[in-house]
ZATI-541740 format. One record per atom (N, C-alpha, C): atom name; x, y, z. Coordinates in steps of 0.02 Angstrom, whole numbers. Example, Ala and Ser with C-alpha at 12.3 -4.5 7.8 and 13.67 -1.06 7.14 Angstrom:
REM ZATI-541740
ZATOR atom     px     py     pz
ZATOR    N    660   -284    390
ZATOR   CA    615   -225    390
ZATOR    C    660   -165    390
ZATOR    N    642   -112    354
ZATOR   CA    684    -53    357
ZATOR    C    645      2    394
***
This chain:
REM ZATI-541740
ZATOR atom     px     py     pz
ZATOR    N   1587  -2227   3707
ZATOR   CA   1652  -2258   3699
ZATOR    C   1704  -2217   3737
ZATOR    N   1731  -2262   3781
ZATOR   CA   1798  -2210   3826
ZATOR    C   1872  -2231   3790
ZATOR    N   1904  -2177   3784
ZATOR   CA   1976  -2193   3761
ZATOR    C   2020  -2189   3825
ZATOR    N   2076  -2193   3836
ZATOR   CA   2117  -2204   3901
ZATOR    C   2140  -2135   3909
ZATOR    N   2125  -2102   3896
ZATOR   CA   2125  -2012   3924
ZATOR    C   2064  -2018   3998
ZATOR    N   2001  -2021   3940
ZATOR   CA   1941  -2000   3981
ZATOR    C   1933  -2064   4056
ZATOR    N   1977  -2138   4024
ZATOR   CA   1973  -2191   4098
ZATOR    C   2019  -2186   4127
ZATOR    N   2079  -2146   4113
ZATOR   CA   2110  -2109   4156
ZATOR    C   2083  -2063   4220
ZATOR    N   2062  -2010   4186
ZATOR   CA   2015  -1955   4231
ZATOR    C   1981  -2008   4280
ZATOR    N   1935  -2028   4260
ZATOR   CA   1891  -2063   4305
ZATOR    C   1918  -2119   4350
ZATOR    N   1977  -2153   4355
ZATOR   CA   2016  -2182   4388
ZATOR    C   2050  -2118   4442
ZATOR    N   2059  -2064   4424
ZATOR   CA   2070  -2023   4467
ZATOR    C   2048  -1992   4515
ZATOR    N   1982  -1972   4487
ZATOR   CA   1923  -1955   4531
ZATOR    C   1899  -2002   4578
ZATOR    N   1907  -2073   4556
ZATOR   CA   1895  -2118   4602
ZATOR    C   1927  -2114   4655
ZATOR    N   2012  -2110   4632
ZATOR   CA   2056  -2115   4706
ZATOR    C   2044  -2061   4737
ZATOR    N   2058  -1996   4701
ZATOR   CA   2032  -1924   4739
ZATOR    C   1986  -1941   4777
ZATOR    N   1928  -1972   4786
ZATOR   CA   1871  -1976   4831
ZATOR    C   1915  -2028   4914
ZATOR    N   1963  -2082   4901
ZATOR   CA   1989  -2086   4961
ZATOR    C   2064  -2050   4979
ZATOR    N   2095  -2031   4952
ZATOR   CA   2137  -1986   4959
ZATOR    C   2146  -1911   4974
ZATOR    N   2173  -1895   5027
ZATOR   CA   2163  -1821   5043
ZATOR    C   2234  -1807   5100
ZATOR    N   2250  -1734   5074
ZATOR   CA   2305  -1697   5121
ZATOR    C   2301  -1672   5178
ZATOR    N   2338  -1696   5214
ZATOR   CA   2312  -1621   5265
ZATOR    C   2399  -1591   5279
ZATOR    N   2389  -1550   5346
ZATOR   CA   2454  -1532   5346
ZATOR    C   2514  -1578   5378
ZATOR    N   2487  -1621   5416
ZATOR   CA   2534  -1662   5442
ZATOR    C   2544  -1737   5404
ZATOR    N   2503  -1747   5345
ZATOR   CA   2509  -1789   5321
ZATOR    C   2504  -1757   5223
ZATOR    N   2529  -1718   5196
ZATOR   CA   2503  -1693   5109
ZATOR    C   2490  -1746   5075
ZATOR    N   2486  -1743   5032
ZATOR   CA   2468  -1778   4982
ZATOR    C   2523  -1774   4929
ZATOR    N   2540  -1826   4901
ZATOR   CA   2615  -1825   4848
ZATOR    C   2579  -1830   4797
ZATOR    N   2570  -1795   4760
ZATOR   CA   2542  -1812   4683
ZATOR    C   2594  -1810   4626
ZATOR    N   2581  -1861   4592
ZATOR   CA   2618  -1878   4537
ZATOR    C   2588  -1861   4466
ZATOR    N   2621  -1807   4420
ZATOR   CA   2606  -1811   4348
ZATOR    C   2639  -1835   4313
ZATOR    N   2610  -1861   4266
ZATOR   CA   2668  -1891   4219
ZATOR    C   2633  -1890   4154
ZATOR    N   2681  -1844   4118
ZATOR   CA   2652  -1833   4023
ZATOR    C   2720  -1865   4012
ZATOR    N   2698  -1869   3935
ZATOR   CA   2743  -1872   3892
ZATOR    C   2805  -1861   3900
ZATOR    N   2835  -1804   3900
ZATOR   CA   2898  -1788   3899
ZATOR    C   2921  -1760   3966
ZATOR    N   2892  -1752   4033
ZATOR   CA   2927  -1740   4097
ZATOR    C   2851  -1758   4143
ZATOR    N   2896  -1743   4217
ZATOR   CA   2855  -1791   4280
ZATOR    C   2867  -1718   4323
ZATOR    N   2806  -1732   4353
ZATOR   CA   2794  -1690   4414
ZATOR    C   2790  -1703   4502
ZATOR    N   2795  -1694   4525
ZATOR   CA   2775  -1707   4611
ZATOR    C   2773  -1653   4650
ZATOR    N   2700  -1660   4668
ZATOR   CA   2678  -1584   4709
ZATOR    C   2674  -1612   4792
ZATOR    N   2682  -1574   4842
ZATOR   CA   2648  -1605   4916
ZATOR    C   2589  -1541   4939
ZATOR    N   2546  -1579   4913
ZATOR   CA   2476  -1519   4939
ZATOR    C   2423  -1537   4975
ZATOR    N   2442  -1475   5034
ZATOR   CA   2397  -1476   5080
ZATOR    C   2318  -1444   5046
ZATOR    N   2256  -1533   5057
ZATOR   CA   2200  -1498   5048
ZATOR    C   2153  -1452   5099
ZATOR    N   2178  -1478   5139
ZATOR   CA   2135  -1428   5197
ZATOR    C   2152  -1346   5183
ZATOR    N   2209  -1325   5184
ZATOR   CA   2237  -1263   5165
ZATOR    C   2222  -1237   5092
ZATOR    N   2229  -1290   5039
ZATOR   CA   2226  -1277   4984
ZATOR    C   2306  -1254   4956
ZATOR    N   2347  -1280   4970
ZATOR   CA   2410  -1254   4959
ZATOR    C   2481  -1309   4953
ZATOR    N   2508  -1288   4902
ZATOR   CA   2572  -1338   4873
ZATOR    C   2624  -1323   4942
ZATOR    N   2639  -1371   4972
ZATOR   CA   2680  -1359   5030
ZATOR    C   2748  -1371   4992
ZATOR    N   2782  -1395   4955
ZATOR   CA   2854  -1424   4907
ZATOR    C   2806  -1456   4850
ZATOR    N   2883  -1447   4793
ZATOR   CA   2873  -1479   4734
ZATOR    C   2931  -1499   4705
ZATOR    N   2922  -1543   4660
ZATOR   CA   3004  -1562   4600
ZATOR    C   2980  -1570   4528
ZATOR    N   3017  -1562   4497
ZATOR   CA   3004  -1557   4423
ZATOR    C   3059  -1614   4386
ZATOR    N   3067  -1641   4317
ZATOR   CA   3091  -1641   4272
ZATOR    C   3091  -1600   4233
ZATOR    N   3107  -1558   4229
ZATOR   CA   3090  -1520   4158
ZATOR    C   3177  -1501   4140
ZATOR    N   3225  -1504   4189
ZATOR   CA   3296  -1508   4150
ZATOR    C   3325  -1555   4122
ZATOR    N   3279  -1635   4146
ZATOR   CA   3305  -1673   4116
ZATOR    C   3249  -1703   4068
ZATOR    N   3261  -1694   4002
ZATOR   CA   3223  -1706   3957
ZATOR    C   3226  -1807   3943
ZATOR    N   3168  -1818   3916
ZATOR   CA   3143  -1897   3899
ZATOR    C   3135  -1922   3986
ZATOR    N   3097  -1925   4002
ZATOR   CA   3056  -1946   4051
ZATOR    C   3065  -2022   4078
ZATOR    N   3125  -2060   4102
ZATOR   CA   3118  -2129   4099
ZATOR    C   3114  -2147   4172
ZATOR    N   3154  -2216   4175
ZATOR   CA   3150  -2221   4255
ZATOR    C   3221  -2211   4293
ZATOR    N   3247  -2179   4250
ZATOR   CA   3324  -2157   4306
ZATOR    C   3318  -2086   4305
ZATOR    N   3280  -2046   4256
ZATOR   CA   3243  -1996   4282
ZATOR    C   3190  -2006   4338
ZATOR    N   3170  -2037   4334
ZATOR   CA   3096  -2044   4393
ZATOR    C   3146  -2023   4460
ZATOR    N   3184  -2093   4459
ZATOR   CA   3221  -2100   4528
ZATOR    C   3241  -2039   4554
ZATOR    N   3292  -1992   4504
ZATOR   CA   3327  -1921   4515
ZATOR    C   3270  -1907   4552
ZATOR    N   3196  -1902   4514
ZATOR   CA   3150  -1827   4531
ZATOR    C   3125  -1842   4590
ZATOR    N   3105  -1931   4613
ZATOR   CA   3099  -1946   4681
ZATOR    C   3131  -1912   4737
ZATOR    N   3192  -1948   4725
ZATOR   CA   3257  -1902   4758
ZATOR    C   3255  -1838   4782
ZATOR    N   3229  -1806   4702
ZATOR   CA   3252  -1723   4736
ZATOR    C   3181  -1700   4775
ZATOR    N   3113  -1754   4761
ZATOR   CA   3054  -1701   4779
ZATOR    C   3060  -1716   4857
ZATOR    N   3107  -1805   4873
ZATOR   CA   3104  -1792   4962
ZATOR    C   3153  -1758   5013
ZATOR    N   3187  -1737   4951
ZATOR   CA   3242  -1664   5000
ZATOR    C   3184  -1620   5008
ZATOR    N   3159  -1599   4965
ZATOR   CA   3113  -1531   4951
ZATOR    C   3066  -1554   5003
ZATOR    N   3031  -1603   4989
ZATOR   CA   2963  -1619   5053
ZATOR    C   2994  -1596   5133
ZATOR    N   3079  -1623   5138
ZATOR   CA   3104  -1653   5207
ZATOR    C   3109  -1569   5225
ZATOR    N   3136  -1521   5174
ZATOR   CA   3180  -1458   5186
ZATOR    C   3110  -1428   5206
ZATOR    N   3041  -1438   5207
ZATOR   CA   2979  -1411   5205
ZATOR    C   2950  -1429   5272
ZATOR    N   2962  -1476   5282
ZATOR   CA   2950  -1497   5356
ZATOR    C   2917  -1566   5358
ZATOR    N   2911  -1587   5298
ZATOR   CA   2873  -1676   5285
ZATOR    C   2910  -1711   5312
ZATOR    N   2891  -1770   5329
ZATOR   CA   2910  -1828   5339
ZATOR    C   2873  -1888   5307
ZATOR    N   2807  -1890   5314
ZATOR   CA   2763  -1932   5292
ZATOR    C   2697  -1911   5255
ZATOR    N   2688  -1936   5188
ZATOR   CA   2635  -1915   5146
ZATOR    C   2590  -1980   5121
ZATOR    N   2556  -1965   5076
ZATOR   CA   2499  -1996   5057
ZATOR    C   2495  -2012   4978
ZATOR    N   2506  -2043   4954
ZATOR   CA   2524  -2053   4881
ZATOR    C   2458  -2040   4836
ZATOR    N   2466  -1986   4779
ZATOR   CA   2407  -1996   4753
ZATOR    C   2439  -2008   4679
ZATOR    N   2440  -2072   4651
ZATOR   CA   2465  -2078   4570
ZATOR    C   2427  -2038   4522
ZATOR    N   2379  -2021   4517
ZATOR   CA   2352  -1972   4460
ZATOR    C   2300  -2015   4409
ZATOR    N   2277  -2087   4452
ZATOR   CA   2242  -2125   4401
ZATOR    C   2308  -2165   4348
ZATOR    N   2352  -2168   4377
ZATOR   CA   2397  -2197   4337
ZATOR    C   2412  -2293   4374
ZATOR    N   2440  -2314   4330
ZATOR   CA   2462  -2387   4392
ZATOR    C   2500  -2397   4426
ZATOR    N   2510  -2418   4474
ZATOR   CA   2570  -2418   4540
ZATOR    C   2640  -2468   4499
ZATOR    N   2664  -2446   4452
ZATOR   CA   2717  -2488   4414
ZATOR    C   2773  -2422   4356
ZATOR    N   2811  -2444   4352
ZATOR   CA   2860  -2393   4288
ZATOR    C   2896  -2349   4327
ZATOR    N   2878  -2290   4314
ZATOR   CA   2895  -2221   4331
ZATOR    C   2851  -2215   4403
ZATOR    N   2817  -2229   4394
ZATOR   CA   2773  -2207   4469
ZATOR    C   2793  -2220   4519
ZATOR    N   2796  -2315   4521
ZATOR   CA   2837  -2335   4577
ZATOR    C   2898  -2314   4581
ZATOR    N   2941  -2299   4536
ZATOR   CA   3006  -2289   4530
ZATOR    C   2990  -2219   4567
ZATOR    N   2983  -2148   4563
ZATOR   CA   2951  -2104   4603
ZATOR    C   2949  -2126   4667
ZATOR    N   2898  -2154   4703
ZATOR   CA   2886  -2160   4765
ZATOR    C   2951  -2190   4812
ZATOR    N   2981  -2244   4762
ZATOR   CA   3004  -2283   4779
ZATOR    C   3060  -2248   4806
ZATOR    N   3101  -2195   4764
ZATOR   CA   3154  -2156   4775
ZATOR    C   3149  -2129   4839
ZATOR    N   3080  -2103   4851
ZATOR   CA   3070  -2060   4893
ZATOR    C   3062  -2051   4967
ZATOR    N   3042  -2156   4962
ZATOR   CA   3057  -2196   5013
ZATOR    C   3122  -2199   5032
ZATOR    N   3157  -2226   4985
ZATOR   CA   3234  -2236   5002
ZATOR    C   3260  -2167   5038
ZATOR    N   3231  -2108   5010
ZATOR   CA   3282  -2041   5041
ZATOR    C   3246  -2028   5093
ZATOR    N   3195  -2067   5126
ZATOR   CA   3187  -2045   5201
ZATOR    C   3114  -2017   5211
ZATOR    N   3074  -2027   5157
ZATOR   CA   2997  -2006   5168
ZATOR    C   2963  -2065   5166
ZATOR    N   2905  -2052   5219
ZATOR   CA   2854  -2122   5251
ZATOR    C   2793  -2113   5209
ZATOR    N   2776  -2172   5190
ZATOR   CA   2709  -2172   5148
ZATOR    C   2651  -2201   5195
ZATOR    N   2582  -2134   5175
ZATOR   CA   2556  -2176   5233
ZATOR    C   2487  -2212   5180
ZATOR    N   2443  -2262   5197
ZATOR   CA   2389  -2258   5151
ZATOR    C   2317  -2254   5147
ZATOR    N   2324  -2251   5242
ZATOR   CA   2251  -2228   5275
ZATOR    C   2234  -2196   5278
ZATOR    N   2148  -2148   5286
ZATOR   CA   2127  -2101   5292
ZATOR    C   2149  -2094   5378
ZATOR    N   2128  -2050   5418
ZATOR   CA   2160  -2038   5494
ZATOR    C   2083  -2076   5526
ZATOR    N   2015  -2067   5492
ZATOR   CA   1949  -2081   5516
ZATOR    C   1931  -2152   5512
ZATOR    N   1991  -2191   5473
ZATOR   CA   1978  -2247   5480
ZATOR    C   2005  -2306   5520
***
């Protein structure tokens, strides 16, 4: 019996298998608990967080928070040298907070890409 923790994970691992960073393209990963949201840009080839943004000053997690943290993670990506990344939701669904995330992030000037480069 799976509860939506454990078909979470495995929705993740799935995308993890076509999703991947490199340096000219990272990877945007999105967390999202309970009470705050994350966005990392990590290069897998390197193994290394190139920028990040947090919620954690603004407490309850909604979607005008999302937007802010979009916002601030594509200054941080842009001030890093990004332009264009690779979305990885975390096994989550492309709707709420998530899209609201990306979506921001679009608007402030970062390109989403959704191809591997080999394909």
């Amino acid at each position: 019996m799976f509860n939506r923790k454990v078909q979470r994970r495995k929705r993740h691992l799935r995308l993890r298998q076509r999703v991947s960073g490199t340096a000219a393209r990272p990877r945007m990963s999105i967390c999202i608990t309970n009470k705050n949201m994350y966005v990392q840009f990590i290069d897998d080839e390197a193994g290394r967080t190139v920028a990040q943004a947090n919620s954690l000053k603004d407490p309850n997690a909604n979607i005008a928070t999302a937007k802010a943290l979009g916002a601030r993670a594509a200054e941080a990506a842009k001030a890093a040298g990004v332009s264009i990344v690779v979305v990885d939701r975390g096994g989550h669904k492309y709707t709420g907070r998530v899209a609201a995330i990306v979506d921001a992030a679009v608007e402030a000037g970062l390109s989403v890409s959704a191809k591997k480069e080999g394909n």
